[in-house]
Every structure is written in structure tokens, then in C-alpha cells.
VEXDREN-2710 file (C-alpha; in Angstrom, 1 decimal):
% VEXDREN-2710
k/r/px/py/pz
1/UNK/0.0/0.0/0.0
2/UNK/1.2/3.4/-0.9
3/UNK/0.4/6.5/1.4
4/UNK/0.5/10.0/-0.2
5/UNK/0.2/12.9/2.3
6/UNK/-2.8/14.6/2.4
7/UNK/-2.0/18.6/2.3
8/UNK/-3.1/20.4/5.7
9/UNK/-1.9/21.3/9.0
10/UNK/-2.5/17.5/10.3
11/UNK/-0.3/15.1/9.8
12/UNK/-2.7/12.7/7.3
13/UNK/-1.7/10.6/4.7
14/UNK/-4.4/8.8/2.2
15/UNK/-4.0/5.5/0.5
16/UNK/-6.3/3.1/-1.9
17/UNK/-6.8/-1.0/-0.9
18/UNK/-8.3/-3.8/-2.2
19/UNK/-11.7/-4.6/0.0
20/UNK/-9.9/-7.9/0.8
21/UNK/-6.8/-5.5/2.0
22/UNK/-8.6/-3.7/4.7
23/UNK/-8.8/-6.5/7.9
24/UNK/-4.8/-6.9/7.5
25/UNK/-4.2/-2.9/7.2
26/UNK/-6.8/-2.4/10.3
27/UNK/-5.3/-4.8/12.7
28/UNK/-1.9/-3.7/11.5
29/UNK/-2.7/-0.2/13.3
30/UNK/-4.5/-1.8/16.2
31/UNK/-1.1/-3.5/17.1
32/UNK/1.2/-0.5/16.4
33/UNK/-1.4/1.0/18.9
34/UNK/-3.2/3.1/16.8
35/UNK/-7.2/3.0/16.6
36/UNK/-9.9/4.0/14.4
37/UNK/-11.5/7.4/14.2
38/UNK/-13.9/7.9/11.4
39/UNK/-15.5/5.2/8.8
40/UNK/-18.0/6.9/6.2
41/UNK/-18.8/6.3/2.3
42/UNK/-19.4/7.9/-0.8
43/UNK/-21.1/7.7/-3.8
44/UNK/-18.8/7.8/-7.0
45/UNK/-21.4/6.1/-9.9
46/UNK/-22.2/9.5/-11.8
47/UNK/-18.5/10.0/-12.1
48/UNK/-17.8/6.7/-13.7
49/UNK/-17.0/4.5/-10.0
50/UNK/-19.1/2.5/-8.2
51/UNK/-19.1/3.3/-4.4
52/UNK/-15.9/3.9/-1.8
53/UNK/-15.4/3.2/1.9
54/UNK/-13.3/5.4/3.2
55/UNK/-11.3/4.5/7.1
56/UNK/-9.5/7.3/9.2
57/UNK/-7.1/5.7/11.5
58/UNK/-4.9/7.4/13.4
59/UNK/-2.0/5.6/13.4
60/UNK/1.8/5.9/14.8
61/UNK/3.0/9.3/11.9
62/UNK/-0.5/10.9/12.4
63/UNK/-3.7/10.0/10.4
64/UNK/-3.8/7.3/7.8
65/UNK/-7.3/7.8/5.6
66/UNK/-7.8/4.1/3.5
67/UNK/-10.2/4.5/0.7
68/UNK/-11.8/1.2/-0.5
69/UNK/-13.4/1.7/-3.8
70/UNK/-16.4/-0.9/-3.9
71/UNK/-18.7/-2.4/-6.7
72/UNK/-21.3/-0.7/-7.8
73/UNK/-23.5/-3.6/-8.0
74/UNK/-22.6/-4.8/-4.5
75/UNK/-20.8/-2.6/-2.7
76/UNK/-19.6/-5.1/0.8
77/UNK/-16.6/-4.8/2.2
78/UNK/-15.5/-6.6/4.8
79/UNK/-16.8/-6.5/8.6
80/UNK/-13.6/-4.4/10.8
81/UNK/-16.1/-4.0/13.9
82/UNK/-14.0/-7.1/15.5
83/UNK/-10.9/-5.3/15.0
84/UNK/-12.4/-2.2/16.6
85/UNK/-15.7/-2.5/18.0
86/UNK/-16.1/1.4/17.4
87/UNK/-16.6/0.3/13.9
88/UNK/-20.2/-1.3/14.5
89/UNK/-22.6/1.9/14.5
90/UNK/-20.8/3.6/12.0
91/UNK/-20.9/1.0/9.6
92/UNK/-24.7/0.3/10.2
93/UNK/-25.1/4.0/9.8
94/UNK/-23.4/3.7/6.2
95/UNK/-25.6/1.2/5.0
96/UNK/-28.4/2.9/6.2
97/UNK/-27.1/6.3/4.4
98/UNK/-25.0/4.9/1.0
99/UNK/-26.0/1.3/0.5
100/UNK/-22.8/0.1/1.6
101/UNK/-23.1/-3.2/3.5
102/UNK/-20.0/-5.1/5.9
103/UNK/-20.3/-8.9/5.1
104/UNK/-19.8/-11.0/7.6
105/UNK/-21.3/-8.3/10.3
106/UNK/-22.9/-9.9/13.5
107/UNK/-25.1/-6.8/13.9
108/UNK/-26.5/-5.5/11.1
109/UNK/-30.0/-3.7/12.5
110/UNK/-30.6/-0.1/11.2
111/UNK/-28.9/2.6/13.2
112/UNK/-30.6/5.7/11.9
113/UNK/-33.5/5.2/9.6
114/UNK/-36.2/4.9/12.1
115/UNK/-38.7/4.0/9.3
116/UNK/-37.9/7.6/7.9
117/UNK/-37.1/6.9/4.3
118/UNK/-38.2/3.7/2.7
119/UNK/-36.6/0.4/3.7
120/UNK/-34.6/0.0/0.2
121/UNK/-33.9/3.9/0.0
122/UNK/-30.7/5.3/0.6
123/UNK/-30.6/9.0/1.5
124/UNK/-27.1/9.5/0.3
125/UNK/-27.2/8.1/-3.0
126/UNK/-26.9/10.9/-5.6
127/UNK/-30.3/10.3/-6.5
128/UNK/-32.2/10.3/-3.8
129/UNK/-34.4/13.9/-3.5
130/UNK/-33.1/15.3/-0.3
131/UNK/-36.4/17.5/-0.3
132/UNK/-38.9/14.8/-0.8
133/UNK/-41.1/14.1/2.1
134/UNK/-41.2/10.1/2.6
135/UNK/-44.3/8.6/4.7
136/UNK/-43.1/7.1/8.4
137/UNK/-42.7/3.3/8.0
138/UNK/-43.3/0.9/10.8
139/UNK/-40.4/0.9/13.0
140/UNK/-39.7/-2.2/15.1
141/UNK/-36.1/-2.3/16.8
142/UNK/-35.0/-5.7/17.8
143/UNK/-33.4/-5.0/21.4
144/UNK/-31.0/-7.7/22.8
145/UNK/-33.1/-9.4/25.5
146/UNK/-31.5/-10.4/29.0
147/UNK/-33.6/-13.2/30.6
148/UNK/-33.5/-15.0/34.2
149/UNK/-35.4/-15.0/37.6
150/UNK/-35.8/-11.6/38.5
151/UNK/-34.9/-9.3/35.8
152/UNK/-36.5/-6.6/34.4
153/UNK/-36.8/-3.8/31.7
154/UNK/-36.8/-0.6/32.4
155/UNK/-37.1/1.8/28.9
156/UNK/-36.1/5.5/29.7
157/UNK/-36.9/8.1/26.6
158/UNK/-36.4/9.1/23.5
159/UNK/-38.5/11.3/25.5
160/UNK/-37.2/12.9/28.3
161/UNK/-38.3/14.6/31.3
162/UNK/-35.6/17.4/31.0
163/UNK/-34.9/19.5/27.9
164/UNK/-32.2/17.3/26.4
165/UNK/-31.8/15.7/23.3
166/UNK/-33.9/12.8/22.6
167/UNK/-32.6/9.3/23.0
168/UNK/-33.9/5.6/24.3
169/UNK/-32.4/3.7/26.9
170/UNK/-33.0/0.2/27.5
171/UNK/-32.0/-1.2/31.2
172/UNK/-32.2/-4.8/32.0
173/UNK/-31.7/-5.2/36.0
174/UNK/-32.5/-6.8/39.0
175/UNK/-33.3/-5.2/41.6
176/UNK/-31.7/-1.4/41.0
177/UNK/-28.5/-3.4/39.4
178/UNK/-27.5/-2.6/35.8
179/UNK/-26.9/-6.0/34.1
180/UNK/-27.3/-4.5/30.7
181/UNK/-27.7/-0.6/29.0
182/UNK/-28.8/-1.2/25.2
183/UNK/-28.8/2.6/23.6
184/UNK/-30.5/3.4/20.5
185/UNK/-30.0/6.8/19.1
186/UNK/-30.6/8.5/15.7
187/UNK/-33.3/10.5/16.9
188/UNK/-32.2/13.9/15.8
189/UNK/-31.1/12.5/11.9
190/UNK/-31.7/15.8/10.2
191/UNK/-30.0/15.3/6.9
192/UNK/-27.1/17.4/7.6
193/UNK/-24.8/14.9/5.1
194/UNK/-27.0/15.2/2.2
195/UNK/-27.5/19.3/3.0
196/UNK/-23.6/19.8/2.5
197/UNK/-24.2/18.1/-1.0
198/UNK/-26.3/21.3/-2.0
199/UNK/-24.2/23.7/-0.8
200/UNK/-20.5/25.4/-1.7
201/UNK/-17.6/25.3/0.0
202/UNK/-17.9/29.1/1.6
203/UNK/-21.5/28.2/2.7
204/UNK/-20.9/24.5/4.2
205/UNK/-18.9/26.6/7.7
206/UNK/-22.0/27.7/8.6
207/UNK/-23.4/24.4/8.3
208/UNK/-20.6/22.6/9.4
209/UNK/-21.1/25.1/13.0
210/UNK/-24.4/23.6/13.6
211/UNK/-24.2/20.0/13.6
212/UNK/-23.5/20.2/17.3
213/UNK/-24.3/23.7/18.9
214/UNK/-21.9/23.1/21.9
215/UNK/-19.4/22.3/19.5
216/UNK/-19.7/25.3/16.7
217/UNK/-15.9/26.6/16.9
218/UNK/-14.2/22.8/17.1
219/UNK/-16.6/21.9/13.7
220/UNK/-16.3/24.9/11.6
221/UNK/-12.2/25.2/12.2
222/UNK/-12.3/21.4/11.4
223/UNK/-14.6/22.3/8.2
224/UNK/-12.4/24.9/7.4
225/UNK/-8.8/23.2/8.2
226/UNK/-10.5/20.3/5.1
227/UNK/-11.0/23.3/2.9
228/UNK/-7.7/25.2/3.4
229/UNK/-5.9/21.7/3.0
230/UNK/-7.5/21.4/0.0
231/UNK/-6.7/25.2/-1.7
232/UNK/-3.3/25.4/0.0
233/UNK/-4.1/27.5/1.9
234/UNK/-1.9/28.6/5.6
235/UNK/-4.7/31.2/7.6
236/UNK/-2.6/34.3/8.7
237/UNK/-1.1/34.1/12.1
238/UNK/-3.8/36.4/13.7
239/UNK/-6.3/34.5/12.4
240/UNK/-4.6/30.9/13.6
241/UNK/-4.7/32.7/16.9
242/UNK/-8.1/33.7/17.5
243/UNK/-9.2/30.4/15.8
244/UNK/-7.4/28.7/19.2
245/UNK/-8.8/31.7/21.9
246/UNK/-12.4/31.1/20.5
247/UNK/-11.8/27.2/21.3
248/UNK/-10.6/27.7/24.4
249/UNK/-13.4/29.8/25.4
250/UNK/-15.8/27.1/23.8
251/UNK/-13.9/24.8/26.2
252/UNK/-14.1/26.5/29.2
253/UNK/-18.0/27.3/29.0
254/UNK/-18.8/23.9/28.7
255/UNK/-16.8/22.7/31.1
256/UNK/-18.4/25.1/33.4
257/UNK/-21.8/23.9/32.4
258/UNK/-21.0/20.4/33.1
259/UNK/-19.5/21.0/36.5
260/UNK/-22.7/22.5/37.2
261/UNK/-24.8/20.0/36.2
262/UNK/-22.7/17.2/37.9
263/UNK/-22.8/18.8/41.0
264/UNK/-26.9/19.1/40.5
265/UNK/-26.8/15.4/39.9
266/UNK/-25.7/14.7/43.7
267/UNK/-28.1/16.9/45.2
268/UNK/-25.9/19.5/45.5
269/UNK/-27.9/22.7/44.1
270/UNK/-25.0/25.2/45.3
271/UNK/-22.6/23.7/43.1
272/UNK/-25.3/24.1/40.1
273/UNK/-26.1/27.7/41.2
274/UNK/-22.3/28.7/41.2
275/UNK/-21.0/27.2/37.9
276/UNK/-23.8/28.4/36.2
277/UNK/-23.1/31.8/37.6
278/UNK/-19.6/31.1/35.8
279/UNK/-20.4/29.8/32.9
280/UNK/-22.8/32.9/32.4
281/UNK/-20.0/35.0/33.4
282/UNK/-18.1/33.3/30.5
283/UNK/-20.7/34.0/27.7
284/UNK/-21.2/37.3/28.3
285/UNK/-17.1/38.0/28.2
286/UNK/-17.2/36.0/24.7
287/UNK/-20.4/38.5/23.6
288/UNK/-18.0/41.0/24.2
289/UNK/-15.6/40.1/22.6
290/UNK/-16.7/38.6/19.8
291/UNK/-20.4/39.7/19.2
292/UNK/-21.8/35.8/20.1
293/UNK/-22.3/34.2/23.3
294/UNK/-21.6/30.8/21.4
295/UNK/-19.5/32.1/19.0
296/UNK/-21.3/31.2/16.0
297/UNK/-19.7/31.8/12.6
298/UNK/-16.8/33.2/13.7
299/UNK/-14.3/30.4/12.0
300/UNK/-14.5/30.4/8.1
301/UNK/-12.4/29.1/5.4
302/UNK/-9.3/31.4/5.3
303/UNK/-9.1/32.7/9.0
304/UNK/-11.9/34.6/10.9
305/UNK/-14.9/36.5/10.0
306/UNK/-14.4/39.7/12.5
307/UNK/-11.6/40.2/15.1
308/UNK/-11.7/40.7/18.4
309/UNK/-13.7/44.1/19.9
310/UNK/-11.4/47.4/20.8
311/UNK/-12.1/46.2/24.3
312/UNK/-12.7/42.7/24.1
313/UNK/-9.0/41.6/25.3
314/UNK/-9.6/43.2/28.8
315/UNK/-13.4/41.7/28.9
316/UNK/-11.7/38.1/28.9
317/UNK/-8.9/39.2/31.1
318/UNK/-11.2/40.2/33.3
319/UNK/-13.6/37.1/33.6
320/UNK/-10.4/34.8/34.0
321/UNK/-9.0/36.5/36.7
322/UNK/-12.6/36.6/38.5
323/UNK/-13.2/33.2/37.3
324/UNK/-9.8/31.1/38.4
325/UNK/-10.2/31.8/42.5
326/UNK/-13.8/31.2/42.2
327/UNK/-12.9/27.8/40.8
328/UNK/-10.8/26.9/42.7
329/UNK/-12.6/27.2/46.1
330/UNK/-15.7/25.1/44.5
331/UNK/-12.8/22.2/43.9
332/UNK/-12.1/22.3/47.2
333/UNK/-15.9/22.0/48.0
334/UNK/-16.5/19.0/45.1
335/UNK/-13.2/17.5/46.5
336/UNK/-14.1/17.9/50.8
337/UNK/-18.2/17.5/50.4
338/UNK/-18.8/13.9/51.7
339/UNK/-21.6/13.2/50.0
340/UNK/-20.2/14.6/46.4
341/UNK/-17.4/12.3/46.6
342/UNK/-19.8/9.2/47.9
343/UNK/-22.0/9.7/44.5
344/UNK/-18.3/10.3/42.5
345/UNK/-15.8/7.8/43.6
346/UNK/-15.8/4.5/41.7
347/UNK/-19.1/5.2/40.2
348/UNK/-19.2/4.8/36.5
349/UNK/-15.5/3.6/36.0
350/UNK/-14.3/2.6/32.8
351/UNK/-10.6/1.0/33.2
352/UNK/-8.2/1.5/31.4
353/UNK/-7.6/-1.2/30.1
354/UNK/-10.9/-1.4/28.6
355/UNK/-10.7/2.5/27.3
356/UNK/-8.1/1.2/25.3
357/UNK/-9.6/-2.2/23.7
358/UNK/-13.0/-0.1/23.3
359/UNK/-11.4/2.7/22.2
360/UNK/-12.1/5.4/24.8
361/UNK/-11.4/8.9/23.0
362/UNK/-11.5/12.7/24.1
363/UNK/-11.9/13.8/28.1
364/UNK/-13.9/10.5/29.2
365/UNK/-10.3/8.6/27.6
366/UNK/-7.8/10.9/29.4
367/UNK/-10.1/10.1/32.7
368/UNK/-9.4/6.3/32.0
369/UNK/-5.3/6.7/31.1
370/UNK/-5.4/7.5/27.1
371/UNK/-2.9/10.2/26.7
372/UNK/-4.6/11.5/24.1
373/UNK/-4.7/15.4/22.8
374/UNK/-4.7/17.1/19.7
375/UNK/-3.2/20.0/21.1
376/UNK/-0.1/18.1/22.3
377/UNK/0.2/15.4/20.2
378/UNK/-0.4/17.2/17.2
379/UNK/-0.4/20.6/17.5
380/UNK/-1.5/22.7/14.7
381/UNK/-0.6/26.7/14.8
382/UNK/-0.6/28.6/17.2
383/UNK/-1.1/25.4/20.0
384/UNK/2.4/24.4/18.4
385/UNK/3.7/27.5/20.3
386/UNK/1.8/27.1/23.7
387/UNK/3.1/23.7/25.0
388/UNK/-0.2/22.4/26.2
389/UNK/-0.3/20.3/29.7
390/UNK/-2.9/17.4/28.8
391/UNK/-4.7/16.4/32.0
392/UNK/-5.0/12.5/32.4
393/UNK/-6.1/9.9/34.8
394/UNK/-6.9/6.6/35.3
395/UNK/-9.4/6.2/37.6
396/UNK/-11.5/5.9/35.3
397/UNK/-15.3/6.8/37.3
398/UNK/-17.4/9.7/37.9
399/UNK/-14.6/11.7/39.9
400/UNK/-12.1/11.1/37.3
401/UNK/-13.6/13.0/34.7
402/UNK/-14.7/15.8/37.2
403/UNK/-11.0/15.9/38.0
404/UNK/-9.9/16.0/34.3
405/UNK/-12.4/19.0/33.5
406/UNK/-11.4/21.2/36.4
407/UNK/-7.8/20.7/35.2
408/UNK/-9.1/21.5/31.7
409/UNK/-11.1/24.7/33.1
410/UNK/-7.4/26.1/34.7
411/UNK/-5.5/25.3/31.5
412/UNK/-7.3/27.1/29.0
413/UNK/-7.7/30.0/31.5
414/UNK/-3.8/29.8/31.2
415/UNK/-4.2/29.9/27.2
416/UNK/-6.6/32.5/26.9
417/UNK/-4.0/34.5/28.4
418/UNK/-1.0/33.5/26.8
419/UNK/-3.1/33.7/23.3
420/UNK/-4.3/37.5/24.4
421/UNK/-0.7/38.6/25.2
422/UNK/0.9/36.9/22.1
423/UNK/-1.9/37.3/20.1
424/UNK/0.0/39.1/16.3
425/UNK/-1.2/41.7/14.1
426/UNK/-2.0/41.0/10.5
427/UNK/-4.8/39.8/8.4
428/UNK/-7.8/38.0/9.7
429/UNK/-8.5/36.0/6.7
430/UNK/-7.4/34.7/3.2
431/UNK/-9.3/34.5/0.1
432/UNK/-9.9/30.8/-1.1
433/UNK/-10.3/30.2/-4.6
434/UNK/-9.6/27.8/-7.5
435/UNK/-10.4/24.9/-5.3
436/UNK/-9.6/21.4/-7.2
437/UNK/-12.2/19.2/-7.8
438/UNK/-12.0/15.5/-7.0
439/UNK/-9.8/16.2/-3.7
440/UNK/-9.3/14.8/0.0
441/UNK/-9.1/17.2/2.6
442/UNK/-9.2/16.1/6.6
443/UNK/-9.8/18.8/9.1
444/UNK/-9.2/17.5/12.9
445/UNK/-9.7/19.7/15.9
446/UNK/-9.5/18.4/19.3
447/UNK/-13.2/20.0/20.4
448/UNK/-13.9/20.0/24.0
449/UNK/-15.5/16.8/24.2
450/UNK/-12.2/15.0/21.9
451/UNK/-11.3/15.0/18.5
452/UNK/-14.0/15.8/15.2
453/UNK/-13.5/15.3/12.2
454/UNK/-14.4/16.8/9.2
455/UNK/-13.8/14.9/5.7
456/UNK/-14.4/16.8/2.7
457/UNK/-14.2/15.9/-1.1
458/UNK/-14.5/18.7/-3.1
459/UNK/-17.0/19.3/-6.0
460/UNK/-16.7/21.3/-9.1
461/UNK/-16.9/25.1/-9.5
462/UNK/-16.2/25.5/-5.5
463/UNK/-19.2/23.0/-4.8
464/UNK/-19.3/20.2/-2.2
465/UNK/-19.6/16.2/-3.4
466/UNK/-19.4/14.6/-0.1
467/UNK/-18.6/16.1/3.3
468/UNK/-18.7/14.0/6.7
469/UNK/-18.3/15.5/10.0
470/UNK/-17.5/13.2/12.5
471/UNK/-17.7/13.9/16.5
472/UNK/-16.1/11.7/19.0
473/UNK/-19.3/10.4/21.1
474/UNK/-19.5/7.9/17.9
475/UNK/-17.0/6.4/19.6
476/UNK/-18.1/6.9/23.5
477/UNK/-21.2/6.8/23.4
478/UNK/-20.2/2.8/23.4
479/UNK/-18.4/2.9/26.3
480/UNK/-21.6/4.6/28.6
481/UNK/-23.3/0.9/28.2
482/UNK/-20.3/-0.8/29.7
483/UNK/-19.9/2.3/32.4
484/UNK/-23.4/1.8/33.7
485/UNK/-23.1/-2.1/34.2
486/UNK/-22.8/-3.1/38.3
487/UNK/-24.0/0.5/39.3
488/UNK/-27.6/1.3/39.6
489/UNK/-30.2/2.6/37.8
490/UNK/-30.4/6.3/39.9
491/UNK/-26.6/6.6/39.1
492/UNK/-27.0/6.6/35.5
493/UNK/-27.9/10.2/35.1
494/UNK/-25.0/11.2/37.1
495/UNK/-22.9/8.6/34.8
496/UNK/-24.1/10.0/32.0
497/UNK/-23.6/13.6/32.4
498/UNK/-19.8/13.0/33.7
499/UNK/-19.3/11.8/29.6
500/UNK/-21.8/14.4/28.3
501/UNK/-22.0/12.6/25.0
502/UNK/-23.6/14.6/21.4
503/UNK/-26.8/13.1/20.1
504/UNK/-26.8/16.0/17.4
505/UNK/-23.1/15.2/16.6
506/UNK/-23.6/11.7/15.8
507/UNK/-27.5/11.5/13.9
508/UNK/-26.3/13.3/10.9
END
């Protein structure tokens, strides 16, 4: 197999195998260490092809994308979801998308149809109508079924009580003992794959900032990294700059939120009441600075699309000094409340061990030992000048993951800084033009919940054939089921909110 690197600020390479190829190239990575971390398809018939799988591993140089060009007649390719089990949902959601089938799967139930589209329908197929309204089919799921004296079902949603995103979850128990989650998901499919098809390459970043609203900056610098790698184009040094202050801040809300929200989960309402304070706080300093509480359209191909306010530096200055003590003295409340640490402590562990085999990515993997961070491992500009300290553990539970976000919370308080007082003059953003048709580009950011993706192959006259956006609870959302199993049913909530997983960023 040859590799060619793929132009960007990653480190990517992109080869072409043989279906029969792709087992002995998949479990070559898995041994060197490396795991998967996107699988998606495309549709090459009107340009004289048949179909393609394409497989982003990262691997021991940096990313290694495999594309596996498949018959057009019957486009299988061989089953890799024993090689990494990450692999299973995303290939069930390519067949439910392209038509593009795994032979030899053991699981091979729909993932996001939901009786949607018809049964033999194929919403990313060239030509499939995008705008077509299709009548709801019956939808029966077959759930795995745990039998034996004593155990029961309990389903929880797609409907919740709360306003979150909707999703089902199937507990088998005894007793208040978890002996089995089963998730189904695909709620919030909206399309977003086949919308990119109608769309150019200027007009897909704002698209590409709403496939997961927490997540805007991380998935439109992703989007626009693909299209830059693509063009040849380097953003100016201002631009690469703010690009990495508007992440951090995307970062440090969230995090804020979630502490919150975790410390709601153990009764304790103070904690919810005070990082909420904070993470408004936050919001308002980013509206300040940037015109956007969430910071909505702010990354576009070629840089920025405004800079930061006259007096936007000393807004931010000003909410992280406020903002560190504050901190600080509610980790020494999570850390000393009896109670918080009885609901934390060993509840919801992952092990490391099994992170690894499972494939464990983002904050919920450093919590369970994977040293794994875009900003330090591969560090594009201007976190190649910061030296980022990566925050790990391995316990594993509840706790760990508080631990790994407060550490998170002082660190990019330390790079807002440093990005503010560095921060250069210059442009804020190139002009992309003259964009090739037929070309690979990769954009990979690590976003606050882990890496995304964003694969994009480029269209004529500036359009977009095929772009796949990729968030990293594809692979956790997994790993929740396994987290759950030997704790009971009240904990799940608290479980669930210490991984904090995307529906939205994973039912495109």
C-alpha cells in the first residue's frame, strides 16, 4: 500500500486498498497501537465508479485515511467492527445512508432510519431527492433481550423529562443493578450529510457550525482546516490565533456547564447555582468580545470573520481573573463534600484497560489513562507554540472526569492569556479560490468533548460532493453501556452527564 500525504496542517496521509486488504491494514494499526477514528462512504457512480469506503485511522505518523473503492452492483466490504468495535454503529449507519453493506457483520440492524425513508432507499445516494417528504414506515427495533429469575426492563426516553436531546435507553436489572444498558440513538437524523451536497464550499462553515451547537468553533475550524488543505491555503497568524482563543473559550463554558450539572446530579444545588453563575460569566465575556455568546460563525475558510472588539482583550482578562479563585474554592468544595465524593468515587468507571480495547477517546479517555490530545500530540498553529499540559487519569469513574475538566477549566484560562498577550497583528483572513475538484481534505480539531472530524471531497466550481463531519461520542457513546453495568439505575444520570456525550453530533 502506498500513502500520499494529504496537504493540511494534520499530519494525514491517504492511501487506496483492495476490499480484501482492509482487515490486514486495520489490525496492523491496532497492534502499532493506533485505533480507528472515522469510517463513512461515498457515492462515485455518476463519475464513472461504483461506491468507496473510506477508514480514518490514526495511526503511529498521524492519520492514515484508507479508501476502498467498492462495486457498484454490490458494494460489501469486509466486517472491521471485530478489529475495533467502534466500527459497528458507523458501519450500520453507512448502510443505512450509502447502501454500503459489511459482510460478515454480526449486527447489522438499522442505526438511523427509524422507518424515515423507505426500507430500500438510501438517502445519500446521488439520486435520492433530499427534499422529498417520505411517509413514516413501521419501526420495530430488535433489542437484545436479557432473561432469568428476577430481571426486568426498564425503557427510559427518546423522550425525556428534562430539555435534552432525545434518546432511548434500554435497562435490563435486578433489583436497582444494571446487568445491561442497550442505547438506541438516531433521533435527531436531520439530513445534515446530504445538506452539505447542496451547498459550496464558503456556505458549508455555517453548516458545518451547527451539527453540534456546543461544539460550533471545534466543527467549523475542522470544516475549514479540510478546505484550506485542500486550496493550500496557511490562515494568517492572527487568524490561527483567535481560531485557538475562541476554542478555548468554547472549552471553558462547557466545562463550566458540566460542573454545574454534575454537581446538580448529587443533590448539591450550590454547586449548580455557582457554575452556572460562571459559565454565564463566560458567555457574556465571549459577547464582548466577539459579538456571540456561542461564537457562532466566527471560523471560516481562510481565517476569521471579524476580530476581536477594541475592548474585548480586557473583557476576557477580566472574567479569567474573577473566574480562576472562584474555581478553585468550588474544587475544594467538590473535592471535601462527603456526599459529592460518595455519589463520585468509583461510580461509572471505565478501566483503562478497557478505554483502550474499546477505544475510549476525548476527556472520558484521558479520565481512564489514554494520553490522548490534539493539542499536544499534534499541534497545529498557534497550540504548536503554547506547550499544552494534557490532563489524564486513570481512575476511570465519575470523579475522574470531574478531575480531568477542572484541570481543563485552569488550563485554557492559562491559554486564553497566553493567546491574548501573544496574540499578532496581520490579516484575519485569506481568500480561497480555484479549489480542485475530485480532492481529500481532513480537518481534525480536538473540540472540547475529543477530536472531530471533518472529511471533505471537493466538487466542481467550489461546490461540495461529499462532506462527513465526524464527532467523537461515535466512539463513547459505546463505552456509557459498559460504564453503567454493576451500578444502579439512579446513578445513570450522574454517569451520563460526567461523559456528556452529542446526540446531534452523531444522527447526521
Amino acid at each position: 500500500m502506498e500513502l500520499h500525504p494529504l496537504p493540511g496542517a494534520a499530519p494525514a496521509w491517504q492511501g487506496e486498498i483492495a476490499p480484501h486488504q482492509l482487515p490486514a491494514c486495520c489490525e496492523a494499526v491496532k497492534n502499532r497501537g493506533g485505533r480507528l477514528v472515522s469510517l463513512w462512504g461515498t457515492d462515485r457512480r455518476h463519475l464513472g465508479g461504483g461506491f468507496a469506503l473510506h477508514v480514518a485511522l490514526s495511526d503511529q505518523p498521524g492519520l492514515v485515511c484508507l479508501s476502498v473503492p467498492l462495486d457498484a452492483a454490490n458494494p460489501a466490504y469486509p466486517d472491521i467492527s471485530a478489529i475495533f468495535p467502534a466500527a459497528n454503529r458507523m458501519q450500520r449507519a453507512a448502510f443505512d445512508l450509502l447502501g454500503i453493506a459489511p459482510a460478515g457483520a454480526a449486527d447489522t440492524r438499522q442505526w438511523l432510519r427509524h422507518g424515515s425513508w423507505p426500507q430500500n432507499a438510501h438517502p445519500l445516494r446521488k439520486e435520492f431527492d433530499g427534499g422529498r417528504v417520505h411517509s413514516h414506515d413501521a419501526d420495530v427495533y430488535p433489542f437484545v433481550t436479557v432473561t432469568g429469575d428476577g430481571v426486568h426492563e426498564i425503557p427510559v426516553g427518546p423522550v425525556h423529562a428534562g430539555t435534552i436531546e432525545p434518546g432511548h435507553f434500554r435497562f435490563s436489572i435486578i433489583g436497582e443493578r444494571v446487568l445491561r444498558l442497550e442505547e438506541r440513538l438516531g433521533y435527531k437524523h436531520k439530513g445534515i450529510e446530504k445538506r452539505f451536497e447542496s451547498l459550496s464550499l464558503e456556505d458549508g462553515a455555517k453548516l458545518a457550525g451547527r451539527v453540534s451547537g456546543d461544539s460550533t468553533v471545534a466543527y467549523a475550524w475542522a470544516y475549514s482546516m479540510a478546505v484550506e488543505g485542500i486550496a493550500g491555503v496557511t490562515v494568517p497568524p492572527r487568524a490561527a490565533h483567535l481560531r485557538a482563543l475562541l476554542l478555548e473559550l468554547e472549552r471553558l463554558a462547557n466545562h463550566l456547564g458540566d460542573l454545574g450539572y454534575l454537581g446538580n446530579d448529587v443533590a448539591l444545588s450550590f454547586g449548580f447555582a455557582q457554575f452556572w453563575r460562571l459559565k454565564e460569566d463566560a458567555l457574556r465575556a465571549s459577547a464582548a468580545a466577539f459579538g456571540h455568546r456561542y461564537l457562532m460563525d466566527l471560523v471560516v475558510p481562510g481565517g476569521v470573520s471579524r476580530d476581536i472588539a477594541p475592548d474585548g482583550a480586557a473583557a476576557l482578562l477580566a472574567m479569567a481573573d474573577a473566574l480562576e479563585p472562584e474555581v478553585r474554592t468550588l474544587k475544594a468544595i467538590y473535592d471535601e463534600h462527603a456526599g459529592v465524593q460518595d455519589r463520585f468515587l468509583t461510580t461509572g468507571r471505565v478501566t483503562p484497560e478497557l478505554a483502550a480495547r474499546l477505544g475510549l477517546t476525548g476527556l472520558p479517555g484521558r479520565a481512564s489513562g489514554q494520553a490522548w490530545d490534539l493539542r499536544a500530540q499534534y499541534p497545529v498553529a498557534p497550540y504548536d507554540q503554547l506547550d499544552v499540559r494534557m490532563a489524564t487519569h486513570r481512575g476511570g469513574d465519575v470523579a475522574a472526569r470531574v478531575t480531568v475538566r477542572f484541570e481543563e477549566v485552569f488550563e485554557s484560562l492559562r491559554l486564553v492569556r497566553r493567546l491574548l498577550d501573544t496574540l499578532p497583528g496581520g490579516e484575519l483572513r485569506l481568500l480561497i479560490s480555484n479549489v480542485p475538484a475530485g480532492a481529500l481534505g481532513i480537518g481534525l480539531v480536538e473540540g472540547w468533548r475529543g477530536e472531530v472530524l471533518v472529511a471533505l471531497h471537493s466538487g466542481k466550481d467550489g461546490a461540495i460532493e461529499r462532506c462527513h463531519p465526524h464527532d467523537p461520542s461515535w466512539q463513547n457513546w459505546p463505552l456509557l453501556e459498559h460504564a453503567i453495568i454493576g451500578n444502579i439505575v439512579p446513578d445513570f444520570p450522574l454517569i451520563n452527564k460526567s461523559f456528556n456525550l452529542s446526540y446531534s453530533g452523531q444522527d447526521l
